[in-house]
Residue frames as qw, qx, qy, qz and C-alpha x, y, z in Angstrom:
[[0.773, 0.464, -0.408, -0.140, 0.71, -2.29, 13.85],
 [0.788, -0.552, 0.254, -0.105, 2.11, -5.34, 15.56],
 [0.902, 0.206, 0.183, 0.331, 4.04, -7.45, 13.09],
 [0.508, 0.860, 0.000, 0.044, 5.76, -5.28, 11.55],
 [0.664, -0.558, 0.319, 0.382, 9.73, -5.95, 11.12],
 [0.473, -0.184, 0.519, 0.688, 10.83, -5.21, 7.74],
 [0.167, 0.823, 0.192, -0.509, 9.78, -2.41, 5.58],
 [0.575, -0.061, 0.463, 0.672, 10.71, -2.19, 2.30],
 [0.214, 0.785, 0.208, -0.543, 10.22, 1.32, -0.06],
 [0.657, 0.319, 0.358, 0.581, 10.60, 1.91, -3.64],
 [0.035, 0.842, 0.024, -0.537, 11.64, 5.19, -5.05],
 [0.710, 0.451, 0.355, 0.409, 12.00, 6.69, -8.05],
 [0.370, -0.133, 0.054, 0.918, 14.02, 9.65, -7.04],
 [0.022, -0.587, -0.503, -0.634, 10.80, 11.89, -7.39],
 [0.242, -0.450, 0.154, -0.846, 8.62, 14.02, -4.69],
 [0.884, -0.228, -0.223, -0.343, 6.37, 10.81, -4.33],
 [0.804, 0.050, -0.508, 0.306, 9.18, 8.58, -3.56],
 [0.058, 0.285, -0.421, 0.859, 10.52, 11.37, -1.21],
 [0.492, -0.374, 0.156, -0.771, 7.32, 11.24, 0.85],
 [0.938, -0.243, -0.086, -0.231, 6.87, 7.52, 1.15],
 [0.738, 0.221, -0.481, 0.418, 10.28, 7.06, 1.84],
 [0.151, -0.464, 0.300, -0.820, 9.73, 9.53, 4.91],
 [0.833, -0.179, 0.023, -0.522, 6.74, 7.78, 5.94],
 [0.889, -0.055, -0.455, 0.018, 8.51, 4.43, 5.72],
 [0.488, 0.263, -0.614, 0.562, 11.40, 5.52, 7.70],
 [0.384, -0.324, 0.272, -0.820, 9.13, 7.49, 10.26],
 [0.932, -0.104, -0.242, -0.248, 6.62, 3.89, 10.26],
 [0.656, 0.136, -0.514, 0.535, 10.86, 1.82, 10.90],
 [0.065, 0.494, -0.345, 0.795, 11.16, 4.51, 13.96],
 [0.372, -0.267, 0.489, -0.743, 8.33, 4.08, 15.56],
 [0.972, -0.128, 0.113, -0.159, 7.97, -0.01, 15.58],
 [0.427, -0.558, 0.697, 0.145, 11.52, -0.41, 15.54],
 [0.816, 0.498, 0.227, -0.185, 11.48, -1.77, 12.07],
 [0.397, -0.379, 0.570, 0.611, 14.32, -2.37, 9.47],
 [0.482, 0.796, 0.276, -0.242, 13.98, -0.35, 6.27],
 [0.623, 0.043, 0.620, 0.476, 15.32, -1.19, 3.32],
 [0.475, 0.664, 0.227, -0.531, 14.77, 1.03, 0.29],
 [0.650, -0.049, 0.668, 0.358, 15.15, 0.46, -3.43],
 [0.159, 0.698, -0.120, -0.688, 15.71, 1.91, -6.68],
 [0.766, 0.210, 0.548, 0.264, 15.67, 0.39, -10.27],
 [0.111, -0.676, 0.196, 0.702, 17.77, 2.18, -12.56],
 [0.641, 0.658, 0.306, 0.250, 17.73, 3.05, -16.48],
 [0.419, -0.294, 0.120, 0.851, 20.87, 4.39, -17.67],
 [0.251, 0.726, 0.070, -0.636, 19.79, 7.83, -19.87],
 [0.793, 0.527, 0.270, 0.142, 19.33, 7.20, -23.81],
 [0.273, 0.903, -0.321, 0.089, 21.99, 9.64, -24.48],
 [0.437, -0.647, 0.625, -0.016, 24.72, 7.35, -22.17],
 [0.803, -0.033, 0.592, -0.058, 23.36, 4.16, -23.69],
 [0.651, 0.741, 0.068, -0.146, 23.74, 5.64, -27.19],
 [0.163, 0.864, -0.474, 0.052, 27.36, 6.78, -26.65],
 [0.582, -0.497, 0.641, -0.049, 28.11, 3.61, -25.20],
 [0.836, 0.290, 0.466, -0.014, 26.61, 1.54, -28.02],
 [0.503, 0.836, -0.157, 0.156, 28.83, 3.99, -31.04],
 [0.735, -0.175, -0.043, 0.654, 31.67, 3.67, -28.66],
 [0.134, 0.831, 0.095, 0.532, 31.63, 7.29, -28.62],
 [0.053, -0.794, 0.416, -0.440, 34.23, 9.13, -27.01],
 [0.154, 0.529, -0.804, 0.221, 35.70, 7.55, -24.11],
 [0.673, -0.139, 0.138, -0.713, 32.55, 5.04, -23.10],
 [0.171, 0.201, -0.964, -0.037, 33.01, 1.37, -22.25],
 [0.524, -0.281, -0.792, -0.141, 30.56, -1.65, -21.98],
 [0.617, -0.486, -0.560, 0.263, 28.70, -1.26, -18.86],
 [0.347, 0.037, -0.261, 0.900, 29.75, 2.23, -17.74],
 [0.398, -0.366, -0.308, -0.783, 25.68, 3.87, -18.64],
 [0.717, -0.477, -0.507, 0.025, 24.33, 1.03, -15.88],
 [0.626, -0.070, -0.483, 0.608, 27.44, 1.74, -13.54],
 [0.119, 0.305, -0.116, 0.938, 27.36, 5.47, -13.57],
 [0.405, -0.585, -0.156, -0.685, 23.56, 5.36, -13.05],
 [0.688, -0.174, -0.689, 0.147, 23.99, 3.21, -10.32],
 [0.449, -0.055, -0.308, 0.837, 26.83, 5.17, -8.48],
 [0.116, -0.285, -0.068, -0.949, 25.10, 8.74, -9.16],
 [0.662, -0.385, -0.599, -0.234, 21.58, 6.49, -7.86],
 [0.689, -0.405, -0.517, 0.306, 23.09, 5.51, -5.07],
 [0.317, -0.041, -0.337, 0.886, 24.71, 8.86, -3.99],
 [0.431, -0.366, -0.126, -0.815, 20.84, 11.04, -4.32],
 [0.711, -0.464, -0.412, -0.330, 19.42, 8.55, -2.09],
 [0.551, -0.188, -0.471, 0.663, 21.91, 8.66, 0.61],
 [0.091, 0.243, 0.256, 0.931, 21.51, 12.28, 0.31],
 [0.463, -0.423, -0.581, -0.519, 17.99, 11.98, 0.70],
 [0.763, -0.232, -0.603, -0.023, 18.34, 10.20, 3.60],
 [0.477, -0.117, -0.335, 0.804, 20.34, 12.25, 5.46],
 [0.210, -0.409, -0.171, -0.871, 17.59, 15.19, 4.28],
 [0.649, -0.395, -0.467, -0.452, 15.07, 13.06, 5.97],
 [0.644, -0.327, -0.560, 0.405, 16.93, 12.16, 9.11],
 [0.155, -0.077, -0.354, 0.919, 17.65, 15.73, 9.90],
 [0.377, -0.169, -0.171, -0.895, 13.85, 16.84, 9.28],
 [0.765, -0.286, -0.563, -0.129, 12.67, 14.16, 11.07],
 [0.391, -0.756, 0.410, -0.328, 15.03, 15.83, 14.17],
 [0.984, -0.171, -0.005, -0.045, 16.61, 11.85, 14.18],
 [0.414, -0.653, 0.572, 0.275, 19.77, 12.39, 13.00],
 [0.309, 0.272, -0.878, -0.245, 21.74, 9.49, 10.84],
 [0.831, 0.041, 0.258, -0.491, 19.36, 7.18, 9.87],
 [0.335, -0.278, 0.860, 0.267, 20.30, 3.51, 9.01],
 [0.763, 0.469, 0.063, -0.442, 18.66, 2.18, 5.79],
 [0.633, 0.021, 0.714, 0.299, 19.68, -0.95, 3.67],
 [0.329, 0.653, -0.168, -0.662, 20.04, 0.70, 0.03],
 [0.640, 0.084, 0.708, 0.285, 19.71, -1.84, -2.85],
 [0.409, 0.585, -0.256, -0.652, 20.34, 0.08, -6.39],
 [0.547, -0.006, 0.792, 0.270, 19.47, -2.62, -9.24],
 [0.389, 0.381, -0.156, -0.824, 18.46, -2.11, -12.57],
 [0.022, 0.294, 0.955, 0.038, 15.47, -4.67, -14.40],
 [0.285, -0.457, -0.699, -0.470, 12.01, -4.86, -15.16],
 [0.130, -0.410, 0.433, -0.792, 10.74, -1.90, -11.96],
 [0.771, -0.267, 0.000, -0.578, 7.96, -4.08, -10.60],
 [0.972, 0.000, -0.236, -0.023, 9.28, -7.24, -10.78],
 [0.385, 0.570, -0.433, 0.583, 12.47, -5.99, -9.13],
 [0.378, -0.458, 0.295, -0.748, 10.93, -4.24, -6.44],
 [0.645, -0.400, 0.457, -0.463, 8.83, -7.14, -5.12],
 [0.923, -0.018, -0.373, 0.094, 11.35, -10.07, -5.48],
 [0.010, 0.468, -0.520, 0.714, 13.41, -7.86, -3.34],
 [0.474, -0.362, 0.172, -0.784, 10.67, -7.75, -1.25],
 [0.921, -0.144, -0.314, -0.179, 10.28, -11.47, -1.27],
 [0.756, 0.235, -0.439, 0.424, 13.88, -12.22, -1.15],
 [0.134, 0.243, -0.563, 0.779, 14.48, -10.19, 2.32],
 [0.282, -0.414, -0.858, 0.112, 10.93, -11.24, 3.33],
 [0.022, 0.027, -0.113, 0.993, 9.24, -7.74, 3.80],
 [0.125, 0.406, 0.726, -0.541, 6.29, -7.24, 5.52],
 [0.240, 0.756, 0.552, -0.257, 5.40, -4.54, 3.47],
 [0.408, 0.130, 0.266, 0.864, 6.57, -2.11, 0.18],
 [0.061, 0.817, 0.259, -0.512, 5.61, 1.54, 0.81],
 [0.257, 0.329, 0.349, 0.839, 5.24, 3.77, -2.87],
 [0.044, 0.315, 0.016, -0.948, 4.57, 7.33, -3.43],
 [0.347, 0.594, 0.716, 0.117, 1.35, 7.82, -5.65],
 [0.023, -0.160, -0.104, 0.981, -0.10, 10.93, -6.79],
 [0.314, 0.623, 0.671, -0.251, -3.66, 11.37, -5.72],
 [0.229, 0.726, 0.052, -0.646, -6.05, 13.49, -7.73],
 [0.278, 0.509, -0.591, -0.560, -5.01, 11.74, -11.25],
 [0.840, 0.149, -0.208, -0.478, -6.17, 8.75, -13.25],
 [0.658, -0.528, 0.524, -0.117, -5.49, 5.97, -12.18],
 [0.859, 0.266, 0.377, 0.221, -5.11, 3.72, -15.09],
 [0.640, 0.706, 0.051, 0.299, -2.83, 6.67, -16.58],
 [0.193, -0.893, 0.376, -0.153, -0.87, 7.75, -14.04],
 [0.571, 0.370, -0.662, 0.316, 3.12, 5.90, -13.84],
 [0.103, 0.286, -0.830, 0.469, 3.47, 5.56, -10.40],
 [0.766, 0.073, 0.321, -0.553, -0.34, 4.18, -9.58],
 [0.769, 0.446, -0.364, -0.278, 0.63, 2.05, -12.76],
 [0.209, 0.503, -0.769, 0.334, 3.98, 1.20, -11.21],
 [0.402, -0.187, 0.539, -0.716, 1.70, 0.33, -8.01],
 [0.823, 0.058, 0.168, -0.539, -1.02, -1.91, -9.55],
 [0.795, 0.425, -0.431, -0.037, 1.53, -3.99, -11.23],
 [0.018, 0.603, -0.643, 0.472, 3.15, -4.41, -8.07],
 [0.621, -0.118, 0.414, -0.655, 0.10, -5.56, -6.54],
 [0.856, 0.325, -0.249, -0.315, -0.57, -8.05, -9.15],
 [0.465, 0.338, -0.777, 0.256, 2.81, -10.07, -8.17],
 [0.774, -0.553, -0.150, -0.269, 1.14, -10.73, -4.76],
 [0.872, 0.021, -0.466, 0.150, 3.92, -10.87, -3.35],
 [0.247, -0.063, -0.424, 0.869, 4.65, -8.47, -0.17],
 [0.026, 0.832, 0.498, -0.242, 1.49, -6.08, 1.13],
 [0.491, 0.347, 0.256, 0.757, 1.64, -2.71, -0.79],
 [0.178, -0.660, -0.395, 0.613, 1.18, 0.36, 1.05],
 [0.364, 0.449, 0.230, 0.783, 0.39, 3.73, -1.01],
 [0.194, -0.698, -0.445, 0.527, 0.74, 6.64, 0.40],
 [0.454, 0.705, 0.487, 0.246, -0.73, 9.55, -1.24],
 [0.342, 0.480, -0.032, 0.807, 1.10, 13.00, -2.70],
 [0.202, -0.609, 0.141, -0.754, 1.45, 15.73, -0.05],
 [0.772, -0.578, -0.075, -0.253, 0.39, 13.20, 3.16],
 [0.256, 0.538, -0.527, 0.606, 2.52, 13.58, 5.95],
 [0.772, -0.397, -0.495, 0.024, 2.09, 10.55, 9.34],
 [0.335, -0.639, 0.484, -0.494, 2.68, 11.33, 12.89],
 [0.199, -0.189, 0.921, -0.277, 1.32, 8.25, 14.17],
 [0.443, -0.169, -0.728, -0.495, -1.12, 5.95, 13.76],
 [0.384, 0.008, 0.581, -0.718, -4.02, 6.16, 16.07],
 [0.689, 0.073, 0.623, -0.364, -6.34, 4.17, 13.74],
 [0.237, -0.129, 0.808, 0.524, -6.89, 1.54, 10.98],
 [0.631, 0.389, 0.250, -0.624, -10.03, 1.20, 8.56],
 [0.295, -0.038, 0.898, 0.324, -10.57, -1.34, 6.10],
 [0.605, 0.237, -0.360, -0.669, -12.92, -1.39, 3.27],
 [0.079, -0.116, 0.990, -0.005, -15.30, -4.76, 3.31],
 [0.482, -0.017, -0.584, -0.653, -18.17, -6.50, 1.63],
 [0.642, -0.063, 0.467, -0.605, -19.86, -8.20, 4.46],
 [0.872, 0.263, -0.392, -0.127, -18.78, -11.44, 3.30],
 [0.804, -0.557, 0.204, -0.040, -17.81, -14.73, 5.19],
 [0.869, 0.364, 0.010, 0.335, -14.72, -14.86, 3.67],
 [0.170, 0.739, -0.250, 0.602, -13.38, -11.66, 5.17],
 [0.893, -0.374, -0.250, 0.000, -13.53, -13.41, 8.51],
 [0.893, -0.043, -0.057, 0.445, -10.10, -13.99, 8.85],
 [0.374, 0.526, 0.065, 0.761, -9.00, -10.95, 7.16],
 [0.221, -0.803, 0.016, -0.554, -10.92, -8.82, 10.03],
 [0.832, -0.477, -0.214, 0.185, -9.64, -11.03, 12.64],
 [0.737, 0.092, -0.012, 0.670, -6.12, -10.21, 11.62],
 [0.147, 0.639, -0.028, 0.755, -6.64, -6.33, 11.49],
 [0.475, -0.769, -0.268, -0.332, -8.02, -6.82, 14.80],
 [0.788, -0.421, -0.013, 0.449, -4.70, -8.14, 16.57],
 [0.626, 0.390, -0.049, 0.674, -2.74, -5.52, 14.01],
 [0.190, -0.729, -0.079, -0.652, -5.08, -2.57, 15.49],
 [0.704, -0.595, -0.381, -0.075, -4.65, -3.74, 19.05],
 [0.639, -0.132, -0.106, 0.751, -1.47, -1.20, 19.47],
 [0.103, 0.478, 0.260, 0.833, -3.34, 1.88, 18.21],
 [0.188, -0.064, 0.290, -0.936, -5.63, 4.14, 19.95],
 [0.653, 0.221, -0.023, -0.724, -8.81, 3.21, 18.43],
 [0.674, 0.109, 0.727, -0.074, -10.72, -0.40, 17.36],
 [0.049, -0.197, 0.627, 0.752, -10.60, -0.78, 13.63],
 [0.367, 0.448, 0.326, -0.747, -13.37, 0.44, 11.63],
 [0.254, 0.079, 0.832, 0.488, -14.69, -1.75, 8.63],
 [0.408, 0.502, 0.348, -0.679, -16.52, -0.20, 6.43],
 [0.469, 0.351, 0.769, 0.256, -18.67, -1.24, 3.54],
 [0.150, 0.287, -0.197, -0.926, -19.45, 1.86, 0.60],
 [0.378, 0.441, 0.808, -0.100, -22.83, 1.92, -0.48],
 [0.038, -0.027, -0.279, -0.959, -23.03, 4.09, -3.92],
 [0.238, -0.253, -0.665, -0.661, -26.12, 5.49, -4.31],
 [0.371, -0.155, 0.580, -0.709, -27.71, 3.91, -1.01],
 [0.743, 0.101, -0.544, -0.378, -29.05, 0.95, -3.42],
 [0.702, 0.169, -0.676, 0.150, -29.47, -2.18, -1.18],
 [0.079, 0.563, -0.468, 0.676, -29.17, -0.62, 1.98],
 [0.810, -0.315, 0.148, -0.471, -31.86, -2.64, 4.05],
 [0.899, 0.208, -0.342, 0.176, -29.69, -5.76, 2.71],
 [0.333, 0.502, -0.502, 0.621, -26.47, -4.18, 4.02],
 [0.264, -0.556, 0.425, -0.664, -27.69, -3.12, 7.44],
 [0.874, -0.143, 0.063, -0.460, -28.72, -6.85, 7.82],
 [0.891, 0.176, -0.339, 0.246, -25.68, -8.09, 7.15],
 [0.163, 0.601, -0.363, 0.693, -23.91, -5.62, 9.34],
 [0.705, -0.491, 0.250, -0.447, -26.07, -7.17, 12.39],
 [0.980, -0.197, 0.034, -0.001, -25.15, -10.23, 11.90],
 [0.408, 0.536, -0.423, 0.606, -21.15, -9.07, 11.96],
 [0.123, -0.602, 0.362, -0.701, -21.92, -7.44, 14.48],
 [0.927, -0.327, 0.115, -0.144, -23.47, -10.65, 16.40],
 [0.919, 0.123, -0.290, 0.238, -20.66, -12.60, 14.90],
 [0.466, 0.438, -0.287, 0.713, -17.89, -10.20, 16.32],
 [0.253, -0.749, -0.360, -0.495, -19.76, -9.14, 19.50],
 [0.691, -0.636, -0.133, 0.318, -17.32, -9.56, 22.20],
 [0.488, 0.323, 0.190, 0.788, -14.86, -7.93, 19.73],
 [0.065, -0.571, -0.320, -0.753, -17.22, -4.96, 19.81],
 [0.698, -0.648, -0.267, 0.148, -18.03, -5.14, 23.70],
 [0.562, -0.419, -0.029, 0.712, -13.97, -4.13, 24.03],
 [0.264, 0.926, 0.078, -0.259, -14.39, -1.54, 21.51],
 [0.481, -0.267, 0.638, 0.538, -11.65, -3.16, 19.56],
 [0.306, 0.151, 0.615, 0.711, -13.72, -3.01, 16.28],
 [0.375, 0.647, 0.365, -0.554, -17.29, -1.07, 14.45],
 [0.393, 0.365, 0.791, 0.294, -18.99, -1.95, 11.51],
 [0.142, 0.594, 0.044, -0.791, -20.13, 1.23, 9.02],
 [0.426, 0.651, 0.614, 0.131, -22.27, 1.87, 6.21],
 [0.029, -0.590, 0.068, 0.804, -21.26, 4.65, 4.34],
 [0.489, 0.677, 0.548, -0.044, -23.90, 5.60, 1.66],
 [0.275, 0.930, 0.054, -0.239, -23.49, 8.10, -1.38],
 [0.399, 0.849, -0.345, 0.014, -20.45, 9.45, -3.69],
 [0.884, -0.127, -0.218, 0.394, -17.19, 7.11, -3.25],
 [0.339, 0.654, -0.126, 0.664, -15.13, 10.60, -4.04],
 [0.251, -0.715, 0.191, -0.623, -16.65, 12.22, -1.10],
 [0.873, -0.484, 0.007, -0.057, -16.63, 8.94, 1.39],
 [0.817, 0.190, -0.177, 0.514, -12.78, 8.41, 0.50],
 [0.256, 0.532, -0.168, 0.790, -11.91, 12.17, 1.46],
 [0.370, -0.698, 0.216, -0.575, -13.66, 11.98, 4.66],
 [0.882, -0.120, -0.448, 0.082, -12.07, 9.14, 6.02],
 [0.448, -0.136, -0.503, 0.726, -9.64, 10.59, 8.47],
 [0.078, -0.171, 0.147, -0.971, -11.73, 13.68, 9.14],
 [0.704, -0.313, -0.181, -0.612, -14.79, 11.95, 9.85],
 [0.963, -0.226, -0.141, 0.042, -13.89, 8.53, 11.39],
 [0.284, -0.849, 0.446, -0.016, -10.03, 9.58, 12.43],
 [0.958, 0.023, 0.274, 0.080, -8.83, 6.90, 10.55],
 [0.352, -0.664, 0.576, 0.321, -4.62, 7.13, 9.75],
 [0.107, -0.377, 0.880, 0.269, -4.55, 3.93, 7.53],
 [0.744, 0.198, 0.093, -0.631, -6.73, 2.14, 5.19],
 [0.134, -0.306, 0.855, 0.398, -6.65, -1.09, 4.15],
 [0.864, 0.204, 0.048, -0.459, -8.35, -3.58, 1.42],
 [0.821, -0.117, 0.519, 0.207, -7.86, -6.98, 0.38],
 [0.023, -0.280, 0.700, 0.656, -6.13, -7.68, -3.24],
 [0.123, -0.367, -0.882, -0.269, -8.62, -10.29, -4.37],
 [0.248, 0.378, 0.346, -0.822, -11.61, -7.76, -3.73],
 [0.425, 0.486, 0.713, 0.274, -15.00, -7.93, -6.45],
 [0.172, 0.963, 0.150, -0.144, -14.66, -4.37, -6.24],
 [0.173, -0.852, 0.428, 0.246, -11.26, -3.62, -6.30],
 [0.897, 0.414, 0.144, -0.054, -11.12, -5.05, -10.43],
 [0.572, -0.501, 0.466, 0.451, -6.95, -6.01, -10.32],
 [0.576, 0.034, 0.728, 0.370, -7.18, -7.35, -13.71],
 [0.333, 0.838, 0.430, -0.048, -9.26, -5.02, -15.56],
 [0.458, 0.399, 0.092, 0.789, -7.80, -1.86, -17.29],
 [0.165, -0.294, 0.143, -0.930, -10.02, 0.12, -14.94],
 [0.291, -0.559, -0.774, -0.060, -12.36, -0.96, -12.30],
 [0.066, 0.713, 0.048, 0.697, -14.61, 2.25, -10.70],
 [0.588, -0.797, -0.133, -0.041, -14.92, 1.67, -7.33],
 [0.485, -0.358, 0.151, 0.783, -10.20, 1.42, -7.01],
 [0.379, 0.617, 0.054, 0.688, -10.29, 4.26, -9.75],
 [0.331, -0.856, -0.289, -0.272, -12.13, 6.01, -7.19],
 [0.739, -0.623, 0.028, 0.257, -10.39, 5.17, -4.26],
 [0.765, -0.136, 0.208, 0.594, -7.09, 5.88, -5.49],
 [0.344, 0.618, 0.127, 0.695, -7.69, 8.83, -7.08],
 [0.113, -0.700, 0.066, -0.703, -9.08, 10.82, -4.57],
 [0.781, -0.412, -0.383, 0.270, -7.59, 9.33, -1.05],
 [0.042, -0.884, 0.252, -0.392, -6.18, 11.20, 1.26],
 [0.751, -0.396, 0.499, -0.176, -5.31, 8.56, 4.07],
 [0.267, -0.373, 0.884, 0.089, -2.63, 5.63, 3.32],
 [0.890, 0.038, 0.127, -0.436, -4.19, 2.74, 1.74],
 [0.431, -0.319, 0.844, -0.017, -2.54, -0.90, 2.47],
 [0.871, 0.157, -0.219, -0.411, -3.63, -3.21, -0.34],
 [0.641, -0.430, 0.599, -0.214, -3.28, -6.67, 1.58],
 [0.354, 0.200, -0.896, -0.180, -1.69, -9.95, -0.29],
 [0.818, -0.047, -0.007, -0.573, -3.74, -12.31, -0.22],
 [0.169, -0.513, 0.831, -0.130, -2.43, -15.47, 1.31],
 [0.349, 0.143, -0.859, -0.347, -2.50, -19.14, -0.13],
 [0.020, 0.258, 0.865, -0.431, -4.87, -19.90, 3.17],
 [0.108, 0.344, -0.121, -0.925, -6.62, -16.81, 1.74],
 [0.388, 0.260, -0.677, -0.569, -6.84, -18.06, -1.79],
 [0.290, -0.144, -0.942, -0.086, -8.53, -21.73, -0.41],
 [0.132, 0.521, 0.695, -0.478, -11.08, -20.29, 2.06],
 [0.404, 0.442, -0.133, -0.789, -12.46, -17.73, -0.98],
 [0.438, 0.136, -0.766, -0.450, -12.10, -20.98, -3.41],
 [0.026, -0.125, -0.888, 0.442, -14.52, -23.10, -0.83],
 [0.139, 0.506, 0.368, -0.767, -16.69, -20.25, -0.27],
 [0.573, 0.398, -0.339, -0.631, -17.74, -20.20, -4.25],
 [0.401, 0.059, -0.856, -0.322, -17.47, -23.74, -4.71],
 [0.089, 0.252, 0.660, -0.702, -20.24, -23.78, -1.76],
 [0.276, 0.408, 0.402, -0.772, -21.95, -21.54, -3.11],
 [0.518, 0.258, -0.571, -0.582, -22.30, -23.00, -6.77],
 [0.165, 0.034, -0.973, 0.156, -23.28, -26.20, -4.72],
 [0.110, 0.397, 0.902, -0.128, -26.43, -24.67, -3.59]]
């Protein structure tokens, strides 16, 4: 990962938040990153109640404060867990406790200190449209405004040795693979785009577009910087073998994806993915250069 200079994690004081807040600092360590993490508080219905009766010795504003203070002292805490289990010591970390709408917090932070990227906790293995912190996550995504990393319950990074990317063999992704190619050009391994074929519908189509990647990209592929895959059958079972088949550390996909249905209440190909990942997955912002080569690329193609 080349770019990478500012990190920014949310937490919600949970197991999840613990683990991507590990991962983020462990990610800050080893690219010399500045990590920032954040918290959005809700004072407890019982504080806000007593505050609102004036009950007992409770003043305006004391439910927000407390949670703040009490906020701010678990995540130090934390931090200090993580620095000794990490074998680092005192770790530095930019703490920002605020309290607000959690999504819309999180990534205007994320604008407002320019962060590469906001790392959350998930928890794999549940629905995605019903689980809070996937929820927390998709609404995050929707603000487009910082890349969102999730990293899933129980996964635990050494290093990154390679990336993979999920892609539709479409000339619009151009760009997009270019970039992963300069991100991946610090890792061990060329990044590995691959396209999921359920079923195995289509598949003569696919492998015909996958040549002509593979022409377009072919000096790319000469250095063994990238490789183009088909992976046929179950999403469930292609998601779980992603680092154990292909050694792949870190997945990404675009936001604006026809599979990957933002807007929908449920789209199946991210339920999938998100339920049952094991491996990171980066869901990439889509950038206003982005947003005009995709709007071309259809107004093209309604042209002929």
């Amino acid at each position: 990962m080349k770019h990478i200079n500012k990190i920014l994690v949310a937490s919600e004081l949970n197991q999840e938040s613990y683990e991507a807040l590990m991962y983020g600092i462990t990610l800050g360590l080893m690219y010399d990153a500045e990590v920032s993490c954040i918290h959005v508080v809700k004072p407890s219905p019982i504080d806000i109640i007593k505050e609102t009766l004036r009950i007992g010795s409770a003043k305006y504003g004391d439910a927000l404060k407390n949670a703040k203070e009490e906020s701010q002292e678990i995540l130090t805490h934390i931090i200090d867990v993580i620095g000794r289990e990490l074998g680092v010591g005192e770790v530095d970390i930019n703490l920002k406790i605020v309290s607000g709408n959690l999504s819309n917090c999180i990534m205007d932070h994320a604008e407002q200190i320019n962060a590469d990227m906001v790392i959350i906790g998930t928890e794999s293995g549940s629905r995605f449209s019903r689980t809070p912190h996937t929820n927390l996550a998709l609404n995050m995504i929707k603000l487009e405004k910082a890349n969102v990393l999730l990293v899933p319950s129980g996964f635990r990074m050494e290093r990154i040795e390679a990336y993979g990317a999920f892609i539709n063999f479409e000339s619009e992704e151009i760009d997009f693979i270019n970039k992963l190619i300069k991100h991946a050009r610090n890792t061990d391994k060329g990044v590995k785009l691959i396209h999921v074929l359920e079923g195995g519908k289509g598949l003569d189509k696919a492998k015909e577009y996958l040549r002509s990647f593979e022409r377009l990209f072919a000096q790319e592929k000469a250095k063994g910087e990238i490789e183009f895959i088909i992976e046929t059958g179950n999403v469930k079972e292609v998601v779980n073998s992603l680092h154990q088949k292909h050694g792949i550390d870190l997945m990404v996909i675009r936001a604006y994806r026809r599979h990957w249905g933002l807007y929908t209440s449920s789209s199946e190909f991210s339920d999938e993915v998100i339920r049952n990942i094991k491996t990171p997955l980066m869901v990439w912002k889509t950038s206003r250069k982005d947003k005009r080569a995709i709007l071309n690329h259809r107004l093209q193609a309604l042209e002929v």
